[in-house]
C-alpha positions in Angstrom: 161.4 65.7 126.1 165.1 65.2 126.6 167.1 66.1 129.2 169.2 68.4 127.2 165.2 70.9 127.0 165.0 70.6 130.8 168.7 71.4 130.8 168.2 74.3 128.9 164.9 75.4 129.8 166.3 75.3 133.5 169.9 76.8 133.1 170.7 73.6 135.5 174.3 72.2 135.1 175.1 68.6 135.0 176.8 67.6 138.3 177.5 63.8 137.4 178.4 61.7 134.3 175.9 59.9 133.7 175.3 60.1 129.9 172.2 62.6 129.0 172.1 62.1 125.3 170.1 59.6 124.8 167.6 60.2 128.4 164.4 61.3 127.8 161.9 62.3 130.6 158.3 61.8 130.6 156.6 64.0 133.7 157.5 66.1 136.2 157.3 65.4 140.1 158.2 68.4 143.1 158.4 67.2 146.0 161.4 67.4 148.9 159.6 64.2 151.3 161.9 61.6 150.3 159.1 58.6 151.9 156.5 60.3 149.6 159.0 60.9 146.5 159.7 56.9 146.5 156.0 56.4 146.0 155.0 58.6 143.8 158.0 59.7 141.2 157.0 57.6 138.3 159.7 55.7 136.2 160.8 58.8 133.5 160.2 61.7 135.5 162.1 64.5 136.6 162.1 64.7 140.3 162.6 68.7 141.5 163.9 68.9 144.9 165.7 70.7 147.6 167.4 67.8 149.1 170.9 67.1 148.4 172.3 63.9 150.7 172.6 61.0 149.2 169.2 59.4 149.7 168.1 61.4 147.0 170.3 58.7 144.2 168.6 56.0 146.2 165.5 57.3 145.8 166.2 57.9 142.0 167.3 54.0 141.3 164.3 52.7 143.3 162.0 55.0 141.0 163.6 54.9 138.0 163.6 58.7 137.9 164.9 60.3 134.4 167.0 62.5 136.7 167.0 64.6 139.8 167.0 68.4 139.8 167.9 69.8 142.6 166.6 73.6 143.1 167.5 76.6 144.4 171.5 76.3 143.7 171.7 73.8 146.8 174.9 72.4 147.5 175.9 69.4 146.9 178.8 67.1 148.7 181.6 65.4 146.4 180.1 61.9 148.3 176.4 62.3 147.0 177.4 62.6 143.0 180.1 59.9 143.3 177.3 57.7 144.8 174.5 58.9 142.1 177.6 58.4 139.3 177.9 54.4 140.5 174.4 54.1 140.3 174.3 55.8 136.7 171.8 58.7 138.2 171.8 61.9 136.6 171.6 64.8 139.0 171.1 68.5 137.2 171.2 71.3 139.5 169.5 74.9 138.6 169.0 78.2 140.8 165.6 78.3 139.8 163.0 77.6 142.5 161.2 74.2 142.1 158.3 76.4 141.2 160.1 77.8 138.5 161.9 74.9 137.6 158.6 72.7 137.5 156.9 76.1 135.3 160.2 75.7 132.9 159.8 71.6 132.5 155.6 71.7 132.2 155.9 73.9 128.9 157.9 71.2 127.3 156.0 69.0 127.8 
């Protein structure tokens, strides 16, 4: 799937510049523990979370994550996408739960 489906399947908005059109994810991963997300968000996924400091880009590089969506319309400061857009990470945001979010990105795939 690409990430323009989990875009639109999600109604999330792209929050940094990261270039989308040629990403594609392969899984899915919920979880908002960042120690458990960098062991178990596999290289491709999407990784659905609450979180919205700037661990979460670090976490994204270390796991080669396909992108982070962050749920539930969190906010999310001007520091944590310029740090995600050095580091060429694609954070979506949607106001979709994570459940939701995760129901929305499992029928695409």
């Amino acid at each position: 799937m690409t990430l323009n489906d989990i875009i639109k399947a999600t109604s999330a908005e792209v929050l940094t510049n990261a270039d989308i059109s040629t990403k594609d994810a392969t899984g899915c991963y919920v979880c908002d523990l960042l120690s458990l997300a960098m062991s178990k968000v596999c290289a491709g996924d999407v990784w659905i979370t609450v979180q919205a400091n700037v661990n979460i880009a670090a976490v994204a590089v270390l796991t080669e994550a396909a992108c982070v969506l962050v749920a539930e319309g969190m906010h999310i400061e001007d520091s944590v996408i310029a740090k995600a857009n050095n580091e060429g990470v694609v954070i979506l945001r949607t106001q979709m739960s994570a459940f939701a979010a995760a129901v929305a990105i499992g029928k695409l795939l």
